[in-house]
C-alpha positions as CSV (number, residue, x, y, z in Angstrom):
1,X,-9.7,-12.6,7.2
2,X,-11.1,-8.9,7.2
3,X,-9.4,-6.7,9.9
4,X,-9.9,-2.8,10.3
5,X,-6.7,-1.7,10.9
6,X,-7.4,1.6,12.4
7,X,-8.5,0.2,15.7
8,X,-5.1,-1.3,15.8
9,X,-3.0,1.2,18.1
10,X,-0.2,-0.8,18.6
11,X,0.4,0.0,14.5
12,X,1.7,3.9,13.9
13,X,-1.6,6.3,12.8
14,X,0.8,7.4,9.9
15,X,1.0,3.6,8.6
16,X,-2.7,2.8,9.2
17,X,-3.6,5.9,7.0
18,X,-0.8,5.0,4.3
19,X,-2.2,1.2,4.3
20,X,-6.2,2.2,3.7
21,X,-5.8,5.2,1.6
22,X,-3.2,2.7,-0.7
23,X,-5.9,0.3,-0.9
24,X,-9.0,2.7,-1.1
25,X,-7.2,4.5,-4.6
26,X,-6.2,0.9,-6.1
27,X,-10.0,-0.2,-5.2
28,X,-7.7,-3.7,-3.3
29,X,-7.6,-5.3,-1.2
30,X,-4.3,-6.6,0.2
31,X,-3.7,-9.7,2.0
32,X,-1.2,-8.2,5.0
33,X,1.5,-11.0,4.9
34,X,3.3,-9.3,7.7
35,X,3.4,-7.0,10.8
36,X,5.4,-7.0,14.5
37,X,8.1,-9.4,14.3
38,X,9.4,-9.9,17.8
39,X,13.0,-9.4,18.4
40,X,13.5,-7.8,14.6
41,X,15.8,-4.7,15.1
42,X,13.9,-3.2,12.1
43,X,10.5,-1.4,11.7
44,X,8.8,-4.7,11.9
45,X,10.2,-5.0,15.5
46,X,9.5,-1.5,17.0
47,X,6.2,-0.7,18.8
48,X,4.6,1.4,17.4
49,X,4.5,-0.9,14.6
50,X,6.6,1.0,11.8
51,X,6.4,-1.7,9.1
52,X,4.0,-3.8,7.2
53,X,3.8,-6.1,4.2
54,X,1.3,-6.9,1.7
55,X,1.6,-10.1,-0.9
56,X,1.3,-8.9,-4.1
57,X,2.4,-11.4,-7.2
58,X,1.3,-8.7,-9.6
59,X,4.7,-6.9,-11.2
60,X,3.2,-4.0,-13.1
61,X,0.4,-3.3,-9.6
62,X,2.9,-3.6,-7.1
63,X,5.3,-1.2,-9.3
64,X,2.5,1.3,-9.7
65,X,1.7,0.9,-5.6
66,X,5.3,1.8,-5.0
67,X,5.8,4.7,-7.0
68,X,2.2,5.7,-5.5
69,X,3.0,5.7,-2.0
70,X,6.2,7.1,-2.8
71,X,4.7,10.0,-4.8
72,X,3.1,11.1,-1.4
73,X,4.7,9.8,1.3
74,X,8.0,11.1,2.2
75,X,10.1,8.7,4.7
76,X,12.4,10.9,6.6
77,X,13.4,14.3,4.8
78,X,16.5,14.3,6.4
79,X,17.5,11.1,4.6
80,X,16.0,11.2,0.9
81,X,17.4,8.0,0.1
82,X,14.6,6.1,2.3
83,X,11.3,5.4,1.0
84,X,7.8,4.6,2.6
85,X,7.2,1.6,0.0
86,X,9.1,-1.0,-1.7
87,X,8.4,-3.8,-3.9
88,X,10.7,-6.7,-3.3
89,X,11.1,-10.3,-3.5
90,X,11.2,-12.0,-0.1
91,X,13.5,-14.3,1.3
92,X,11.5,-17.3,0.2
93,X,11.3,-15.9,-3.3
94,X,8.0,-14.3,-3.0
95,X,7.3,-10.4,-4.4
96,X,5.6,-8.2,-1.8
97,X,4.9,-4.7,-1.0
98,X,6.9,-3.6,2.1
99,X,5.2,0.1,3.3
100,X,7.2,1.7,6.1
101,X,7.2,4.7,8.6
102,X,9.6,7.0,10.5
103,X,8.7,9.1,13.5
104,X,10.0,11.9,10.8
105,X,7.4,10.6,7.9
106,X,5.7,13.6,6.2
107,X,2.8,13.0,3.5
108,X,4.2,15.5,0.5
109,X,2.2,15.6,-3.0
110,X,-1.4,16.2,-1.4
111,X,-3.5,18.1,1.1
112,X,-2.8,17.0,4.8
């Protein structure tokens, strides 16, 4: 199923833009494997939606997504540490990209 994200409001504008400029530079198109989670104490429980996931089996494309998004996305300057993307096995054992935004999300590396 085909969805355009951007008329989504309930997602945060900075995580729409990071999920459809992602997939317009890789020429993909993810499958979104996860959004709002109710009761999760995390970004994929806070409205805004802060958090979303896309399946992606493929080591060396989800490695090359993450250091992507990271390259221009910039979680929280006040806490380095944190990062916009992550690619991670799941619980059940399957690898996905897990993108992420803060209130305090910059973009950093490009024009705004």
């Amino acid at each position: 199923m085909k969805i355009d994200i951007m008329q989504l409001e309930f997602i945060d504008l900075k995580l729409r833009h990071m999920a459809i400029e992602t997939e317009s530079s890789f020429r993909v198109e993810f499958e979104i494997t996860s959004l709002y989670r109710i009761g999760d104490n995390g970004v994929h429980g806070q409205l805004p939606l802060r958090g979303l996931d896309f399946g992606c089996r493929h080591e060396a494309i989800g490695k090359a997504v993450e250091g992507y998004v990271n390259s221009y996305w910039q979680y929280d300057p006040s806490r380095p540490e944190k990062v916009c993307c992550m690619y991670h096995k799941t619980k059940t054992g399957q690898y996905h990209l897990h993108l992420q935004v803060h209130p305090n999300t910059v973009r950093v590396g490009m024009s705004q």
